[in-house]
Backbone as a ProteinNet text record, in pm:
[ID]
protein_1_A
[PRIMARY]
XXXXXXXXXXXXXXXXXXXXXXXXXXXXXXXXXXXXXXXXXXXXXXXXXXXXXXXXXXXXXXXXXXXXXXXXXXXXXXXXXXXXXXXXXXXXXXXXXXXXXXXXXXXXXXXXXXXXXXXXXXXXXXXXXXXXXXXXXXXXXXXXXXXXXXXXXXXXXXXXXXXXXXXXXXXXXXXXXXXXXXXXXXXXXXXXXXXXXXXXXXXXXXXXXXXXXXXXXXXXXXXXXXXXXXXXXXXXXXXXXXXXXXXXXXXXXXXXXXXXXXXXXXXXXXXXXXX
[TERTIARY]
7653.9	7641.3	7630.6	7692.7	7661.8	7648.5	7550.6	7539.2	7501.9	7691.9	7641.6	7562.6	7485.6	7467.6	7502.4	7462.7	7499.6	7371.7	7386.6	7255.2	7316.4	7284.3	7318.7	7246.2	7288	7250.6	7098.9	7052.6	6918.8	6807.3	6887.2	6819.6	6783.1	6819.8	6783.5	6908.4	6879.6	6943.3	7044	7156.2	7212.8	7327.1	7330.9	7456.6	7640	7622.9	7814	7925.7	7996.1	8010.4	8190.9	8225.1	8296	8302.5	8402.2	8432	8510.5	8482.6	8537	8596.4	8722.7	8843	8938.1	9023.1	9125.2	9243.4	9334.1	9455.2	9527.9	9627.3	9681.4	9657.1	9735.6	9760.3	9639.7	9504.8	9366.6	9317.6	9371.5	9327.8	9198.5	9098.8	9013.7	9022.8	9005.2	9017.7	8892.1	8856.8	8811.5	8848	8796.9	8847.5	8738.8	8720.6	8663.9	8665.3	8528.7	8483.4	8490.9	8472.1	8443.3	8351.6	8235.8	8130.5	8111.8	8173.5	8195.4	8237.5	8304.3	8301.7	8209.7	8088.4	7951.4	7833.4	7885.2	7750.2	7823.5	7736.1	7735.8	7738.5	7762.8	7769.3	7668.4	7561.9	7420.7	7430.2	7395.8	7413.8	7476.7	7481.2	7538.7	7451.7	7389.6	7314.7	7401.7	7408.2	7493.2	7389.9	7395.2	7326.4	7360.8	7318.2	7365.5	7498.1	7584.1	7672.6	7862.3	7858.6	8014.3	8057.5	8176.4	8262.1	8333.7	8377.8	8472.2	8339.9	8220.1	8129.6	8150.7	8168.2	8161	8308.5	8410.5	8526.5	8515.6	8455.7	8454.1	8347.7	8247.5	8152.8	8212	8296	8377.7	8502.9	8539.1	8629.6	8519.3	8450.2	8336.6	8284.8	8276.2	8260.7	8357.5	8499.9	8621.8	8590.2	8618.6	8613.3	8508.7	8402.5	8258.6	8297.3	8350.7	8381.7	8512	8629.1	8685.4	8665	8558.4	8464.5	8392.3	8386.2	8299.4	8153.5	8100.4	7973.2	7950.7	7811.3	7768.7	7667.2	7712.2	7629.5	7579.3	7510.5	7412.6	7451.5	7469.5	7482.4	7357.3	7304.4	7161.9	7174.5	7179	7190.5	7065	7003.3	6854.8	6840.5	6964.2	6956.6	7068	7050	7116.7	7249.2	7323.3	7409.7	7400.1	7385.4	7428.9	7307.5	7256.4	7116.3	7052.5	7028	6984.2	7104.6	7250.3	7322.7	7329.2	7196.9	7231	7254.6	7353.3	7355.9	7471.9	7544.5	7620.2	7743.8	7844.5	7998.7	7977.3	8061.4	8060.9	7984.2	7969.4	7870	7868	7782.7	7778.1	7744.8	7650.7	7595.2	7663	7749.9	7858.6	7939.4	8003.3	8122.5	8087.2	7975.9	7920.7	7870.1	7798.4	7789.2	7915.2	8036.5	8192.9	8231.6	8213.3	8211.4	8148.1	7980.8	7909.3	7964.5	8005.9	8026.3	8198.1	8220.3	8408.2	8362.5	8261.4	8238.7	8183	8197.3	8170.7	8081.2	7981.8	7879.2	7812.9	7741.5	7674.3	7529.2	7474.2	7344	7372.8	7311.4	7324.4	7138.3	7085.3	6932.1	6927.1	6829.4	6817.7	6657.7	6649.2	6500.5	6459.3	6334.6	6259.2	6409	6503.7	6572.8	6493.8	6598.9	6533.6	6520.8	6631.2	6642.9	6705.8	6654.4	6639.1	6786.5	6862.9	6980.4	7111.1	7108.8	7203.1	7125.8	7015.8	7013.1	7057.5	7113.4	7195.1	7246.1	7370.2	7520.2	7541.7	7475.5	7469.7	7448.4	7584.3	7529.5	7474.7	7416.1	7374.5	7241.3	7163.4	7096.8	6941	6896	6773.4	6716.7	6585	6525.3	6363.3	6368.6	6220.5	6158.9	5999.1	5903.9	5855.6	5841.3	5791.5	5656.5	5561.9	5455.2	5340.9	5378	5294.3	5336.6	5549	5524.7	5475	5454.6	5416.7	5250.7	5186.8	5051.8	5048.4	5106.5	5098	5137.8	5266.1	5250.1	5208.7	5139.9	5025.8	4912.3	4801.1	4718.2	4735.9	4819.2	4898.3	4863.6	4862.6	4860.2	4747.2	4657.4	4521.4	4511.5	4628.5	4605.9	4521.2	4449.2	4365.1	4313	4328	4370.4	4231.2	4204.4	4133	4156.8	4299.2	4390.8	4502.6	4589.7	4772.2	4762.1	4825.6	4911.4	5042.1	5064	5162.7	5205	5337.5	5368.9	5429.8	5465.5	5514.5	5538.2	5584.9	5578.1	5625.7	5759.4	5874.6	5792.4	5733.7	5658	5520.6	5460.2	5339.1	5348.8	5455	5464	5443.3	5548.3	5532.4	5416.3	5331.9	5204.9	5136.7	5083.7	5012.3	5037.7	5118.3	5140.1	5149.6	5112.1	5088.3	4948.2	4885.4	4758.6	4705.5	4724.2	4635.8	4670.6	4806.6	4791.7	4699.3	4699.9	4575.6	4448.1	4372.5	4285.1	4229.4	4280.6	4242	4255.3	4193.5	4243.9	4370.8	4443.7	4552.1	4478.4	4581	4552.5	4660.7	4746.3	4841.9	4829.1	4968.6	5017.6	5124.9	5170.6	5293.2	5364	5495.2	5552.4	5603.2	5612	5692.8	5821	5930.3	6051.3	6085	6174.8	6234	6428.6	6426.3	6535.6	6656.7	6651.3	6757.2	6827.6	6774.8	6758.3	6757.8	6673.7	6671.7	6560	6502.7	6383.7	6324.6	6215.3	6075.1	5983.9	5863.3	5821.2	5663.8	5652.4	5517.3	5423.8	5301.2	5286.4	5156.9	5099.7	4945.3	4904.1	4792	4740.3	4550.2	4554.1	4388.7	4314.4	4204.8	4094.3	4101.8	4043.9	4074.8	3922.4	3853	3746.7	3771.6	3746.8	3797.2	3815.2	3764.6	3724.7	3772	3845.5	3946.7	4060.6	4125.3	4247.6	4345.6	4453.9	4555.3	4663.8	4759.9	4902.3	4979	5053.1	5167.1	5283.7	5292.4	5403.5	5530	5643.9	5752.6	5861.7	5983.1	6073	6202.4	6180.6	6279.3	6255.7	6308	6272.3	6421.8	6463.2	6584.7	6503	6540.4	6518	6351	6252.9	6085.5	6032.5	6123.6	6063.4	5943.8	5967.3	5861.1	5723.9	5719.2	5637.2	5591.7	5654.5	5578.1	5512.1	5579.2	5456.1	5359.2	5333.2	5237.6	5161.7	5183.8	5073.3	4965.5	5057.5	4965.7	4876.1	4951.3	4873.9	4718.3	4752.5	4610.1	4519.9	4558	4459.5	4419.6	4453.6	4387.5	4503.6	4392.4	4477.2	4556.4	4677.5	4808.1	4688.9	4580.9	4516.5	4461.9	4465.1	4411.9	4532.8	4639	4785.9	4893.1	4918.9	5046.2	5138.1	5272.3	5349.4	5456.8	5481.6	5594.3	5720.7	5792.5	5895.5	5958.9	6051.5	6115.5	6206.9	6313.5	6457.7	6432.1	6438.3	6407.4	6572.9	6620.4	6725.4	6727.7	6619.2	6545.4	6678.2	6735.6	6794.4	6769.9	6793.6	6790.4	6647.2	6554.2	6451.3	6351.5	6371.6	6322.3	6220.6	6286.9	6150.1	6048.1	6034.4	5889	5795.9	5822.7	5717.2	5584.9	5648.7	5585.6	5422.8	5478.6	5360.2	5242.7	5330.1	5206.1	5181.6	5208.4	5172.1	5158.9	5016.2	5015.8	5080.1	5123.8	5206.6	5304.7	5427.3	5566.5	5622	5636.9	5675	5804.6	5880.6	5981.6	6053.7	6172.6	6246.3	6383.2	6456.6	6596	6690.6	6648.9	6767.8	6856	6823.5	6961.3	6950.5	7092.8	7108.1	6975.1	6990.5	6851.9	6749.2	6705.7	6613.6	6554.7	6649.8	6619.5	6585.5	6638.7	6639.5	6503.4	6508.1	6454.4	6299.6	6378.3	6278.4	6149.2	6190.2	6073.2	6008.8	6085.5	6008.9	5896.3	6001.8	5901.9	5906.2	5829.1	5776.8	5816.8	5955.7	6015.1	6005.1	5991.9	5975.8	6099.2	6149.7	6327.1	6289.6	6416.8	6451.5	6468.6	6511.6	6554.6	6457.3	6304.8	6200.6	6115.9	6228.8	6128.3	6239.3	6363.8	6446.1	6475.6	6372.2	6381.3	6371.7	6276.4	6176.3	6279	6428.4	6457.8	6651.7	6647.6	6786	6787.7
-16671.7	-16709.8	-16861.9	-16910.5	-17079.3	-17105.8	-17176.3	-17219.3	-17419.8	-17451.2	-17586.3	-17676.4	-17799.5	-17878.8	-17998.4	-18033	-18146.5	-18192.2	-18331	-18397.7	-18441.8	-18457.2	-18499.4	-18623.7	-18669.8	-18814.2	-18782.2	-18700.5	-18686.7	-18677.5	-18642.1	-18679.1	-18500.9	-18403.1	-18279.3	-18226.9	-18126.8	-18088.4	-17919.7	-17923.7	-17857.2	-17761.5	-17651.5	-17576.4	-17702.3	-17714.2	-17768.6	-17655	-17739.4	-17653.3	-17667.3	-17534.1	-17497.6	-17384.1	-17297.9	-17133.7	-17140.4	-17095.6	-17030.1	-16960.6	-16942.1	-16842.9	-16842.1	-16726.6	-16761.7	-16739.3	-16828.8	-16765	-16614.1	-16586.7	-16454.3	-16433.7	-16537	-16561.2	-16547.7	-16561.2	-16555.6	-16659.3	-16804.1	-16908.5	-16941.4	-17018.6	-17051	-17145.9	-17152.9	-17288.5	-17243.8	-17352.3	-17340.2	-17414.2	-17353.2	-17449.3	-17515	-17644.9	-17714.6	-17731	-17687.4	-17704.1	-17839.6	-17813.6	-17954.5	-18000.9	-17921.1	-18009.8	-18081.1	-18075	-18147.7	-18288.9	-18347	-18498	-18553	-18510.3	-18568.3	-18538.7	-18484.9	-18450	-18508.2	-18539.3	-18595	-18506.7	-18467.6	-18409.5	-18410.9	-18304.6	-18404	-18278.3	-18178.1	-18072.6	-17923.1	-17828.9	-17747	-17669.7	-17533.5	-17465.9	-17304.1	-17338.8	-17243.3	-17110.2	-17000.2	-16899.4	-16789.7	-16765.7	-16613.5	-16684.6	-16550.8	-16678.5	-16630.7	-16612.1	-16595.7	-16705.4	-16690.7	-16813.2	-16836.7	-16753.7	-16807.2	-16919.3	-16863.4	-16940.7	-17061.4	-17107.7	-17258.2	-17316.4	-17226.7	-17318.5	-17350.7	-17253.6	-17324.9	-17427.3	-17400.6	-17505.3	-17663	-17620.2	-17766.5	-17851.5	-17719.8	-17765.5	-17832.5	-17790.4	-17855.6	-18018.3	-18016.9	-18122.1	-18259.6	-18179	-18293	-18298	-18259.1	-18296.7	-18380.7	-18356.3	-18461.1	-18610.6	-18590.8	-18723.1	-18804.4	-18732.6	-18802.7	-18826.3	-18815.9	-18825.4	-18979.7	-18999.4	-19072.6	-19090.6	-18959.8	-18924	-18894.7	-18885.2	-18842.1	-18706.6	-18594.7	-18513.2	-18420	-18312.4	-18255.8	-18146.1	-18057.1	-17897.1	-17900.6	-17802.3	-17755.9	-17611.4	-17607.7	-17485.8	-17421.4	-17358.8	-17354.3	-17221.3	-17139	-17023.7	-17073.7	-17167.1	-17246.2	-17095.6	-17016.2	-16960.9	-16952.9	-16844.9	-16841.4	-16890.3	-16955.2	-17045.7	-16944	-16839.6	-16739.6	-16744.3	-16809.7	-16779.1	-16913.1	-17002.1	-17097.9	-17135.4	-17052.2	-17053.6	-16854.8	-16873.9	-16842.6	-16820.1	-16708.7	-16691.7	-16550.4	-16586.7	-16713.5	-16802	-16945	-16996.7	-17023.3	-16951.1	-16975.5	-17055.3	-17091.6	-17202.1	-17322.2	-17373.7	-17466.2	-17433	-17327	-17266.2	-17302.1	-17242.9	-17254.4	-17430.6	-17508	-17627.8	-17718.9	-17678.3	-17710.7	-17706.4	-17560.2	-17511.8	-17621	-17618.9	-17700.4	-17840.1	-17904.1	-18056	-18045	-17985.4	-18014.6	-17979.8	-17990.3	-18003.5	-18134	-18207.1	-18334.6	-18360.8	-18331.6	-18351.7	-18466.3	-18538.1	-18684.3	-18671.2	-18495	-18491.9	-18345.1	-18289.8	-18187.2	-18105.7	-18022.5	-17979.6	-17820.7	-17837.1	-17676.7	-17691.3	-17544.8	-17507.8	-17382	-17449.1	-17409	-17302.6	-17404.2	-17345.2	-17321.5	-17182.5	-17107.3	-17166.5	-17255	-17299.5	-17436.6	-17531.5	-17683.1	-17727.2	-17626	-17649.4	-17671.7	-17601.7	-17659.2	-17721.4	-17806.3	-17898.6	-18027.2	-18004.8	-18112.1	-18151.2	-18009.7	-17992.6	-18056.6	-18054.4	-18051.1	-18240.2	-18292.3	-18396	-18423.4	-18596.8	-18597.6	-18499.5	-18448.4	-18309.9	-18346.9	-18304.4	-18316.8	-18194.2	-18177.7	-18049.9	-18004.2	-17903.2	-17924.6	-17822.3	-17867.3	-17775	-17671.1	-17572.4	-17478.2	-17489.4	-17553.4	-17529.6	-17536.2	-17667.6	-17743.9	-17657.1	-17679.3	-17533.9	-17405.7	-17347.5	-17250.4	-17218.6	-17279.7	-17296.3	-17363.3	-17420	-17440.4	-17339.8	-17281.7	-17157.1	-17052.4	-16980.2	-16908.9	-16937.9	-17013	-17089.5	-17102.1	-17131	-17165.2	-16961.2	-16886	-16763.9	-16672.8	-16793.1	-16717.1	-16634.2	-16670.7	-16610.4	-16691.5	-16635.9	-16670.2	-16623.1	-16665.2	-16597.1	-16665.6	-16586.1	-16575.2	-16668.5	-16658.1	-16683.3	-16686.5	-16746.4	-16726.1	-16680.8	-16583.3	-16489.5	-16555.9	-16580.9	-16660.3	-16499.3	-16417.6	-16335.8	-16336.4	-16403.9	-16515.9	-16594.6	-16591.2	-16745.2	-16863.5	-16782.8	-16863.9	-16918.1	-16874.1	-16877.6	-16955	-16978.2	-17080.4	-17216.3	-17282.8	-17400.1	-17436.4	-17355.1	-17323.8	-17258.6	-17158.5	-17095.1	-17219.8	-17283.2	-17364.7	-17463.8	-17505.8	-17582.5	-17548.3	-17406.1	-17337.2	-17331.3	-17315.1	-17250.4	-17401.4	-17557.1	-17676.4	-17646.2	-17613.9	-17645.1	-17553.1	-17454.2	-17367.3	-17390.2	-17492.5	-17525.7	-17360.3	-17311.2	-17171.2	-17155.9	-17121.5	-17084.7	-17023.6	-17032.4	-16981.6	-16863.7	-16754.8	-16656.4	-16625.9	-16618.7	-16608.5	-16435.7	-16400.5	-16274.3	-16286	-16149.8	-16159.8	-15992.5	-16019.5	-15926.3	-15876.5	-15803	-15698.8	-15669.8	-15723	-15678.2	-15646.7	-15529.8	-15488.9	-15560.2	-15701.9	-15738.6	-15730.1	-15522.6	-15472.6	-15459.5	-15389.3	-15277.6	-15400.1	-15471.4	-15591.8	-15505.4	-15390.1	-15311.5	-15376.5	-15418.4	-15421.2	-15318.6	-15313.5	-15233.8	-15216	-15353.1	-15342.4	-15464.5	-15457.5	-15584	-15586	-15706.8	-15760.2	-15879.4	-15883.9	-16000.3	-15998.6	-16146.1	-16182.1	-16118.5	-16067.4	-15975	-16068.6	-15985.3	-16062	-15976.2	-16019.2	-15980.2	-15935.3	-15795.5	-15645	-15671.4	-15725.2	-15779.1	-15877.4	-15920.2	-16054.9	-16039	-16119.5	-16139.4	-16225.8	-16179.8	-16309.4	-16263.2	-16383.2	-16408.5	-16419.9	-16371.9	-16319	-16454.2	-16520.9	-16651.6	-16663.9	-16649.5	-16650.7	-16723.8	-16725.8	-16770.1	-16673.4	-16535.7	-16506.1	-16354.3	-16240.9	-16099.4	-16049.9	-15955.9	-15893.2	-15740.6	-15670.4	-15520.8	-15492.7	-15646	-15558.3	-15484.7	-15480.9	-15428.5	-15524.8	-15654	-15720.9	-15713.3	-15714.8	-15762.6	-15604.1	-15504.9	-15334.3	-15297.1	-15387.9	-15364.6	-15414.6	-15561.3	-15684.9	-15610.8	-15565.6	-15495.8	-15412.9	-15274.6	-15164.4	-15256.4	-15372.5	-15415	-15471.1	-15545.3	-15592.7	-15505.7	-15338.5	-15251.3	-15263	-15396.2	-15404.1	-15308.3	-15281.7	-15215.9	-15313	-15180.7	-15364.4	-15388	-15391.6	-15461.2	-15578.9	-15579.5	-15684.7	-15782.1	-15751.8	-15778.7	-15812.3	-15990.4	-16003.6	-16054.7	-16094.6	-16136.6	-16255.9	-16346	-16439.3	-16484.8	-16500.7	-16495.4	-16603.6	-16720.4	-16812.4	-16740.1	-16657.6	-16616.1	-16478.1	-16430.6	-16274.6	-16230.3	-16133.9	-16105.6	-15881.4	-15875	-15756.4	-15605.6	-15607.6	-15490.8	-15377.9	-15292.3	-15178.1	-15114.2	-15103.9	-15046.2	-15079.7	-15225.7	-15366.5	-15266.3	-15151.9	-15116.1	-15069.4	-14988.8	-14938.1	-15097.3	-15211.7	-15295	-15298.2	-15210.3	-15191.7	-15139	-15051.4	-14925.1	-15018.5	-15159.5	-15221.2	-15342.1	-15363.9	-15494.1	-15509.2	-15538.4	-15577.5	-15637.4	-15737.7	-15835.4	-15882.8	-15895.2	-15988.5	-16031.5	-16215.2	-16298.3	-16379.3	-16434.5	-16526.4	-16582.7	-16663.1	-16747.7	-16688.2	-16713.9	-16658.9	-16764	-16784.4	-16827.4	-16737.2	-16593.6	-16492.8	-16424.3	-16341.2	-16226	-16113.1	-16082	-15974.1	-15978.3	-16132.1	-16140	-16053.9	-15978.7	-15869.8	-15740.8	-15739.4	-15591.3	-15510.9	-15409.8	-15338.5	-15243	-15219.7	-15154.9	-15239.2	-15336.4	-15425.9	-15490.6	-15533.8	-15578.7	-15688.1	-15849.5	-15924.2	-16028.5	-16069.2	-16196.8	-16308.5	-16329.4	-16463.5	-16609.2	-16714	-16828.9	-16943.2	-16939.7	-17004.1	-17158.3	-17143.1	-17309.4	-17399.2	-17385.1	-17443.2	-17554	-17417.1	-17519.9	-17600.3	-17635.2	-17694.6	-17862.5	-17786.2	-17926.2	-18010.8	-18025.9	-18164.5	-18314.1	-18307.9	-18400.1	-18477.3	-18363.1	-18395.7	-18457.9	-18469.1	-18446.5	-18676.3
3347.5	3487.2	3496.8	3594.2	3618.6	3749.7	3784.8	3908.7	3929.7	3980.3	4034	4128.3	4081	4211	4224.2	4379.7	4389.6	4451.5	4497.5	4567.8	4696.4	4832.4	4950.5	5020.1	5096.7	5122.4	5183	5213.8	5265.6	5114.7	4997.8	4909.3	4799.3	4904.9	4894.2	4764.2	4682.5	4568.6	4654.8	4623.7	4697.7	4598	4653.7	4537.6	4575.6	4465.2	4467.4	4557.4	4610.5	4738.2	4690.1	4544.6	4521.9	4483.7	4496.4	4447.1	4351	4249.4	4078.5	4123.9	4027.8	4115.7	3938.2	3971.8	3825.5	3903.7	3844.2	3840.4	3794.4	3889.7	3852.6	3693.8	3626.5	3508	3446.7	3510.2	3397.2	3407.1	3405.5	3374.4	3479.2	3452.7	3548	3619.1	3741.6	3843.3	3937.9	4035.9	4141.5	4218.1	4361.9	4506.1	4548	4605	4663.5	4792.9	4880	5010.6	5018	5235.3	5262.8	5249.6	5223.7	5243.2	5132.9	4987.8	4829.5	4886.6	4991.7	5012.4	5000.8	5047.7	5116	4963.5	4898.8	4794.6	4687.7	4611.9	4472.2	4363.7	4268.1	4157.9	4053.7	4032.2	3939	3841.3	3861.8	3711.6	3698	3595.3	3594.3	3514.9	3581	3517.5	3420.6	3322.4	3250.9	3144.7	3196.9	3166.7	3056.9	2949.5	2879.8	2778.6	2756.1	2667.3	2673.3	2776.9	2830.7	2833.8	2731.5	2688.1	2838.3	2910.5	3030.4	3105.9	3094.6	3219.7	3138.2	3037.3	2970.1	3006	3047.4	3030.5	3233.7	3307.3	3428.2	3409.7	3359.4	3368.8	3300.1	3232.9	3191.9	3272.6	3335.7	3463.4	3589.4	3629.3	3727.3	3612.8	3505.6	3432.6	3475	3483.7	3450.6	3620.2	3712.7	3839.3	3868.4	3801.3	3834.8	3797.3	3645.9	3597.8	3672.5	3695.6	3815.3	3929	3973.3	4106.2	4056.7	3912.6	3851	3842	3879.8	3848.2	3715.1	3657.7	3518.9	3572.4	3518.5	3507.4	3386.6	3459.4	3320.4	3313.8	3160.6	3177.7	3119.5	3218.9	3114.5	3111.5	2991.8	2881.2	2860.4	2882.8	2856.6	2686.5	2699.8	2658	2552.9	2378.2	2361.1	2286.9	2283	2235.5	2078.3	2069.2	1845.1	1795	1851.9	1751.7	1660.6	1669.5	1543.3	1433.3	1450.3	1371.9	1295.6	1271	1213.8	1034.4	987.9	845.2	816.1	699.1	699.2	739.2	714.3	760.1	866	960.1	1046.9	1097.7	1106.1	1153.9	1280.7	1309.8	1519.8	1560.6	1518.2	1581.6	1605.9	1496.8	1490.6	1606.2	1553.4	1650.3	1839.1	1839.2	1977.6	2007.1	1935	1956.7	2013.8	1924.9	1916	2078.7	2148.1	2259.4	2365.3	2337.7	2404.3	2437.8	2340.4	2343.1	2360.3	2422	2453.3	2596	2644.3	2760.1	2849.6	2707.3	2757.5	2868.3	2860.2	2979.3	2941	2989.4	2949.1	2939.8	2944.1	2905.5	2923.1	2837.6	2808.9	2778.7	2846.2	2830.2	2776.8	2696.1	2656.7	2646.8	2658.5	2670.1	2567.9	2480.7	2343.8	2267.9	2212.6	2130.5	1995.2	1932.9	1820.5	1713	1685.3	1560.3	1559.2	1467.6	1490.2	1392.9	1346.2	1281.6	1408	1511.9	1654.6	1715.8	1709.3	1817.9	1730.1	1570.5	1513.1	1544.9	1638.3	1648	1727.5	1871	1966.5	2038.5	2057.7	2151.6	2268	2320.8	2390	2473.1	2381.3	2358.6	2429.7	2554.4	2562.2	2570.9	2479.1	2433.2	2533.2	2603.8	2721.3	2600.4	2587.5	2538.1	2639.9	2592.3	2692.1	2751.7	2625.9	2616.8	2785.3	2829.3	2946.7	3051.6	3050.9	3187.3	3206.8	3055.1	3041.1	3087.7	3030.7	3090.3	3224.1	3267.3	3453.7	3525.2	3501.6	3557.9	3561.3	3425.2	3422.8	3521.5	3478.1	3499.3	3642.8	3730.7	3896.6	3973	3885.8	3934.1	3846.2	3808.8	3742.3	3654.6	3590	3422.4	3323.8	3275.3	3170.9	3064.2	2943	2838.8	2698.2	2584.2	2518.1	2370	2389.5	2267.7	2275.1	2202.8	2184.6	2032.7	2056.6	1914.2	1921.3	1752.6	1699.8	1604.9	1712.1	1610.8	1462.9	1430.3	1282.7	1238.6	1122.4	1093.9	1136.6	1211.6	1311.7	1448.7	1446.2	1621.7	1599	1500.8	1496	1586.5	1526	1605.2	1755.3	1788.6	1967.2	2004.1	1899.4	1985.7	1922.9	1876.5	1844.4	1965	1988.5	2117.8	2252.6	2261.9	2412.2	2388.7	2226.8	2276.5	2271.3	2271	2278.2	2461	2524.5	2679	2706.7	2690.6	2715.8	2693.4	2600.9	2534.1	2471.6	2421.2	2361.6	2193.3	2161.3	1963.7	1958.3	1869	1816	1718.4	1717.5	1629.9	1571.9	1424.9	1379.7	1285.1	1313.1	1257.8	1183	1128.7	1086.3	1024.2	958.2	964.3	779	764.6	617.3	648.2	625.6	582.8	447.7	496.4	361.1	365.7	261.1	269.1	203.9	186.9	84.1	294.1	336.1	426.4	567.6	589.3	718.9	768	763.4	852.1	846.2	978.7	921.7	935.2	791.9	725	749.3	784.1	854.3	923	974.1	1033.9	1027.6	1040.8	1010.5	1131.8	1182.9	1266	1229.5	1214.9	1251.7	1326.6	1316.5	1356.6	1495.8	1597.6	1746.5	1801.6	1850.7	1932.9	2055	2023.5	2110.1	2289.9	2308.8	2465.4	2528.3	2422.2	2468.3	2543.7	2592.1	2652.3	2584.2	2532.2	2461.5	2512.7	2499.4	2520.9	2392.6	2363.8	2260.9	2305.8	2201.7	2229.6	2158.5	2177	2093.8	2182.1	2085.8	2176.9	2266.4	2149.2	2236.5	2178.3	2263.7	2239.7	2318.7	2203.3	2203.3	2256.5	2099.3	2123.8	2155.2	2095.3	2128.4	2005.3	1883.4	1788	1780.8	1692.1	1690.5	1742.5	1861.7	1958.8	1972.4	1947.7	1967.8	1845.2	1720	1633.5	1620.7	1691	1656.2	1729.3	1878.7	1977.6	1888.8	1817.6	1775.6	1625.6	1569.6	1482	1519.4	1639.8	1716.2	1713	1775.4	1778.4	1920.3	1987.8	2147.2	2258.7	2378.4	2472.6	2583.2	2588.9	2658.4	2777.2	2844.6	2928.9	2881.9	2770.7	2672.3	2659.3	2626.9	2590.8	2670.2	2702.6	2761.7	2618.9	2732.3	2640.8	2725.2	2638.4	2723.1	2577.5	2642.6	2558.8	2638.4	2568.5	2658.6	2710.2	2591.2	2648.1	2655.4	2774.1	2761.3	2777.2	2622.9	2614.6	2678.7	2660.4	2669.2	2636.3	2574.2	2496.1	2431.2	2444.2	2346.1	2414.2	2330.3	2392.3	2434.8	2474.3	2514.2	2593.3	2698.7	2820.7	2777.1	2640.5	2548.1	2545.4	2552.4	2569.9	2679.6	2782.4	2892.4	2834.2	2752.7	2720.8	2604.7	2602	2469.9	2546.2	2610.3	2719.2	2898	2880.9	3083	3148.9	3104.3	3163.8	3064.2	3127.5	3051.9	3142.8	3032	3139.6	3046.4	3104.5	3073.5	3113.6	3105.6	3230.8	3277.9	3326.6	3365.2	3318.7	3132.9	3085.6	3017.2	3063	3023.3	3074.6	3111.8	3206	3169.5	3056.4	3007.3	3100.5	3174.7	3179.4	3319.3	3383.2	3497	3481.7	3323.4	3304.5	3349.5	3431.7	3523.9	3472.4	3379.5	3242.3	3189.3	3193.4	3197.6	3238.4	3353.3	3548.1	3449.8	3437.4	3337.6	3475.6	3472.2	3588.5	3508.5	3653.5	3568.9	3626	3544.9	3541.3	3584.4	3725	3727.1	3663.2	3556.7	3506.7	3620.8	3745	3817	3853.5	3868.4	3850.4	3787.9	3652.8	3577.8	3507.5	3535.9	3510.4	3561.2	3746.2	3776.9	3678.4	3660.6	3540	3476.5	3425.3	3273.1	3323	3437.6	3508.1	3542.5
[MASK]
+++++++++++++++++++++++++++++++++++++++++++++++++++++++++++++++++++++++++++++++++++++++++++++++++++++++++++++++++++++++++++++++++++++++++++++++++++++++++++++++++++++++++++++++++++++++++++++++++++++++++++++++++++++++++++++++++++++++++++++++++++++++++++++++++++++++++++++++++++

């Protein structure tokens, strides 16, 4: 999904006032309203990872720049980043993608893996951490602790749980790496009566995060969860049954899925700052 803007002389941030359209033939174009005289061109919010949404979002690129504006794609949901290493390499592949889009700033939000934000030019990276705790915190969540479900996820819970001023509590997981299962899971003793937040960056199917729950031993009233990219797949909706609350942003389509009714966080409101 992509949704453009522009800025208007009153100063106000406004959708780009063009329609995406293809040719018979397939190819992508769009038409330009009248009201595109009067607005300026400032960014391009590109969602999930449909290669066509990148080639309009690069056509809205070339029109900006012959307008002679500089604008931003912000990417929040960076594509492939779990695929950073081996054949095929995605992450490359998709970076390749990214930057033939020539944008003159380009934003992503708490990517997975620090091997594509190599790839990736002109690259500004938002931490989750501060919005994350303002918007909690803004709707009276308050929490005991951040669970760092592994080893991958310390960093970022360690840096949600200083915005929080709360302890970190770290867990983790048993794979079997004939097989890719995992086999089993372990977390720090947590004092029964507490309230914590579960911090990661991103949740597909919910295995993870459905075993870390029953590892706690606490009841999901005890138990939220936030995830930056909620991809929520497969049997993503059984999270319901191990957590009170799930929250995350709408940097991927997943992130509606119904089954899990997760209270979401729009990027929209958080990439003023970085634009």
């Amino acid at each position: 999904m992509i949704k453009p803007y522009a800025t208007v002389a009153t100063g106000y941030t406004v959708y780009s006032d063009v329609e995406f359209m293809n040719f018979p033939a397939g190819e992508a174009h769009f038409k330009i309203g009248s009201a595109a005289q009067e607005q300026t061109p400032s960014h391009i919010i590109i969602t999930g990872t449909d290669a066509n949404d990148y080639m309009s979002a690069g056509l809205w690129i070339d029109y900006a720049h012959q307008h002679g504006h500089k604008v931003s794609a912000v990417i929040p949901y960076l594509p492939a980043a779990r695929a950073d290493r081996g054949e095929p390499f995605g992450a490359k592949v998709y970076a390749n993608m990214i930057n033939s889009l020539e944008a003159d700033q380009v934003i992503c939000f708490d990517p997975h893996s620090p091997v594509i934000t190599t790839l990736i030019n002109n690259l500004t990276i938002i931490d989750p951490a501060d919005s994350l705790a303002k918007w909690l915190q803004l709707f009276g969540q308050r929490y005991d602790g951040i669970i760092a479900p592994d080893a991958g996820a310390v960093d970022r819970a360690t840096k949600a749980a200083k915005a929080f001023g709360v302890p970190l509590y770290k867990a983790g997981k048993e794979r079997d790496f004939e097989t890719g299962k995992l086999t089993g899971f372990h977390c720090e003793e947590l004092p029964a009566d507490g309230h914590y937040l579960v911090v990661d960056d991103i949740c597909d199917g919910g295995g993870t995060f459905r075993g870390l729950a029953a590892a706690t031993g606490l009841a999901k009233e005890n138990l939220d969860l936030w995830v930056s990219h909620g991809v929520f797949s497969g049997a993503a909706g059984e999270l319901t049954k191990h957590y009170g609350k799930i929250f995350t942003t709408d940097s991927h389509p997943g992130h509606n899925n119904p089954e899990v009714n997760a209270s979401v966080l729009p990027i929209a409101s958080i990439i003023p700052a970085y634009l």
